[in-house]
C-alpha positions as CSV (number, residue, x, y, z in Angstrom):
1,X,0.0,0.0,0.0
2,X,1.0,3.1,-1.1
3,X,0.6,6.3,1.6
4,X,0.6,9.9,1.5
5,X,0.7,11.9,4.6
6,X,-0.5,15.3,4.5
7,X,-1.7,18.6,7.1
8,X,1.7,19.4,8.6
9,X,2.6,23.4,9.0
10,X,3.7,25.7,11.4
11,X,1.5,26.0,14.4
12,X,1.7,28.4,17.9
13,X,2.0,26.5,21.3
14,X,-1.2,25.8,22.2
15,X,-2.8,25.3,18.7
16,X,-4.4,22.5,17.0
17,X,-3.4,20.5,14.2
18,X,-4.5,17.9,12.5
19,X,-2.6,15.6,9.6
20,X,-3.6,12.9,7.3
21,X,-2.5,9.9,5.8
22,X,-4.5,8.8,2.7
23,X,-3.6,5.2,1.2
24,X,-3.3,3.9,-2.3
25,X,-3.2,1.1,-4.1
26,X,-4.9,-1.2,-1.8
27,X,-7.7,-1.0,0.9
28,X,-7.2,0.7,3.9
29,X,-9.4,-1.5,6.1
30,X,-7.0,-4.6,5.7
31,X,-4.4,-2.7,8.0
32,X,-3.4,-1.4,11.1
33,X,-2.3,1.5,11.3
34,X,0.3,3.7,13.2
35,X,2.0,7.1,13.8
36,X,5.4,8.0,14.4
37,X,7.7,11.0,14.6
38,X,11.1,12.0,14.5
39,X,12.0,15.4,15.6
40,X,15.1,17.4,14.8
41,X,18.6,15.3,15.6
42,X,16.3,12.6,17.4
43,X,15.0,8.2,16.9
44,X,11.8,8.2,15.3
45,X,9.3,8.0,18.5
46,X,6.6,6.1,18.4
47,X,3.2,8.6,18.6
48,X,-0.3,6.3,18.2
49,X,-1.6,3.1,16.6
50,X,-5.1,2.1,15.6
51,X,-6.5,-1.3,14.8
52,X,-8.0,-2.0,11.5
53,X,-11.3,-1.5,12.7
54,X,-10.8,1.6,14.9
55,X,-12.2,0.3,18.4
56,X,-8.5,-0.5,19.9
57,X,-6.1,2.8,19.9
58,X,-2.8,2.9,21.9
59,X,-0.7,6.2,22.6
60,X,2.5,7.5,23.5
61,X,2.6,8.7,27.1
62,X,3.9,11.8,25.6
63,X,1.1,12.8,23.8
64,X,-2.0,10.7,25.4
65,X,-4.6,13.2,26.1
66,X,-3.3,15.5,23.8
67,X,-3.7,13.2,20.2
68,X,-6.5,11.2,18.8
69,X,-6.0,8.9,16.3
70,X,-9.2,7.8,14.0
71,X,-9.9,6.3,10.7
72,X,-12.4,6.4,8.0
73,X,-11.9,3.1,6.2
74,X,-14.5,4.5,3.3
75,X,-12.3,7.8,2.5
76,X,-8.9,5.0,3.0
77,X,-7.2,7.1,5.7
78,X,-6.3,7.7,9.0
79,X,-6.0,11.1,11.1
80,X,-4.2,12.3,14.0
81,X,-6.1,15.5,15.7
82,X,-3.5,17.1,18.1
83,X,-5.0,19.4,20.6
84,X,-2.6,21.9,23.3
85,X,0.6,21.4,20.6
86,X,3.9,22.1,22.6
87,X,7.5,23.2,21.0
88,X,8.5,19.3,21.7
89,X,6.1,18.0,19.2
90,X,8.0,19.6,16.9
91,X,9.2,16.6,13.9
92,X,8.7,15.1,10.7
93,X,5.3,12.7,11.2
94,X,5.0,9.5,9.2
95,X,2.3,7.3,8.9
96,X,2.6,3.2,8.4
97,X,0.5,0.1,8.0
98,X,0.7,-3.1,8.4
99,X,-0.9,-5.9,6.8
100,X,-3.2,-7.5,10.0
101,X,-5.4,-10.7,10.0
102,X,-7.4,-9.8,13.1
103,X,-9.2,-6.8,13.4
104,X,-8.5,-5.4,16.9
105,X,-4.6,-5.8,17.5
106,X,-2.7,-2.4,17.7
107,X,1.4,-2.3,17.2
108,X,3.3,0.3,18.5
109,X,6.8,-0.6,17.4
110,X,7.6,0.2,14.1
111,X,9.3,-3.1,13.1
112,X,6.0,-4.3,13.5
113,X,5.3,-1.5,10.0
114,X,5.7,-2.6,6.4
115,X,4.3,0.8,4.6
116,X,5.6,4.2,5.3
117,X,4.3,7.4,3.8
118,X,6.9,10.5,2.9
119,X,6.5,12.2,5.9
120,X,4.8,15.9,7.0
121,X,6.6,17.9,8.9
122,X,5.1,19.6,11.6
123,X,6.5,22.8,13.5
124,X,5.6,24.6,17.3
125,X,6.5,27.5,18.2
126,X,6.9,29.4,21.3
């Protein structure tokens, strides 16, 4: 599956953003899904997963509260809404699937991905 991440920009502390991560190629709804991130000079961090029929999500301690992950398997993709931004959230945002039989297992690490989108890159100022 081909994937296309999409809604970073510059944001204020405090803001809301929210990015996409639209799939080609193949159906959405045959895969879990995940978020990561790697900010500037920093591992790619693992953000928030979603299970390929949305009713199981897992977060990052780092952003739980803050970030909702959801999907829309019609429209083939995936959204992470991120309320209160901070200057740390600062990074390049990928999305990634993986190919699942079961439809409720989430996966937070990403050697558990097989797809990766391009990346949006996502700024916070103070």
């Amino acid at each position: 599956v081909q994937l296309q991440a999409s809604g970073g920009g510059l944001v204020l502390a405090g803001d809301s953003l929210r990015v996409s991560c639209t799939a080609s190629g193949s159906t959405l709804s045959r895969y879990a899904m995940g978020w990561f991130r790697q900010p500037p000079g920093q591992e790619r961090q693992f953000v928030a997963t979603i299970s390929r029929n949305g009713r199981s999500t897992y977060y990052a301690d780092s952003v739980k509260g803050r970030f909702t992950i959801s999907r829309d398997n019609s429209r083939n993709t995936v959204y992470l809404q991120m309320n209160n931004l901070k200057p740390e959230d600062t990074a390049v945002y990928y999305c990634a699937a993986r190919y699942a039989a079961d439809s409720f297992n989430v996966y937070y690490a990403d050697t558990s991905y097989n797809d990766w989108g391009q990346g949006t890159l996502v700024t916070v100022s103070s």
